[in-house]
N, C-alpha and C positions, 0 to 999 in steps of 0.2 A: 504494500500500500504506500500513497503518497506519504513523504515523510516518516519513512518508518526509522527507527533505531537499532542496529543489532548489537550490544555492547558484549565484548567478552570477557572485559577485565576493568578493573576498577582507579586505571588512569594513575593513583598516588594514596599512598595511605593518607588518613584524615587527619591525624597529629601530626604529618610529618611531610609535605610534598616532595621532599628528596629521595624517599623511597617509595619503589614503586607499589603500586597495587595490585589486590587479589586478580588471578585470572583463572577462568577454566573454559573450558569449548563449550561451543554452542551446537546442538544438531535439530537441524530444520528438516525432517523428509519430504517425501516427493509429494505432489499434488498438496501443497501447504496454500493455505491463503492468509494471507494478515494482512489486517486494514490500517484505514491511514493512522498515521501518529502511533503506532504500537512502538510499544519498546520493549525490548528481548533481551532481557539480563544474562551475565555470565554465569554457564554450568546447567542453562535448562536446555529441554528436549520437547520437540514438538513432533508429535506422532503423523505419521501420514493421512492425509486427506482430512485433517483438524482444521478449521475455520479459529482465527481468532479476531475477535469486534475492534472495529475502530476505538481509540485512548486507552488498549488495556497496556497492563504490562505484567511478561510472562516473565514468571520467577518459579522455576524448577519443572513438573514432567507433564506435559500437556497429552491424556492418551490420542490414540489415531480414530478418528471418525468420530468428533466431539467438536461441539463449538464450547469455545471459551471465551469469557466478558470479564473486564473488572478489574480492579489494582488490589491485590494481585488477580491476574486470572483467575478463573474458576469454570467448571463445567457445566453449562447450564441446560442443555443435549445431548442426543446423540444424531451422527448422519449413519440411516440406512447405508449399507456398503454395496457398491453392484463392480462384486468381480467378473 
């Protein structure tokens, strides 16, 4: 989505800007959607074919074929799957 954020790492500790900050990966699977202004924290996982709502932000494991809304994310569906 427009404006989306993917962050992995947390830029500089907060007591200390000389050292850096936390980082861990991020995994986004295939057929992902996330809408505008989302931000996507360091260390979560967004499951395939998971919708996530415009302003949320995802902080740890989003499952696959779920829509997810809200600071933090949350589950608020699920999507039928058509393998």
């Amino acid at each position: 989505g427009q404006y989306a954020i993917v962050m992995d790492d947390d830029y500089h500790a907060v007591d200390d800007h000389s050292k850096p900050g936390l980082h861990a990966p991020i995994v986004i699977e295939d057929d992902v959607w996330i809408g505008a202004r989302v931000v996507v924290l360091r260390g979560s996982h967004i499951g395939r074919g998971a919708v996530i709502g415009a302003n949320s932000v995802v902080k740890g494991r989003i499952p696959p074929f779920t829509v997810a809304v809200g600071m933090p994310a949350r589950v608020i569906r699920e999507i039928p799957r058509r393998d």
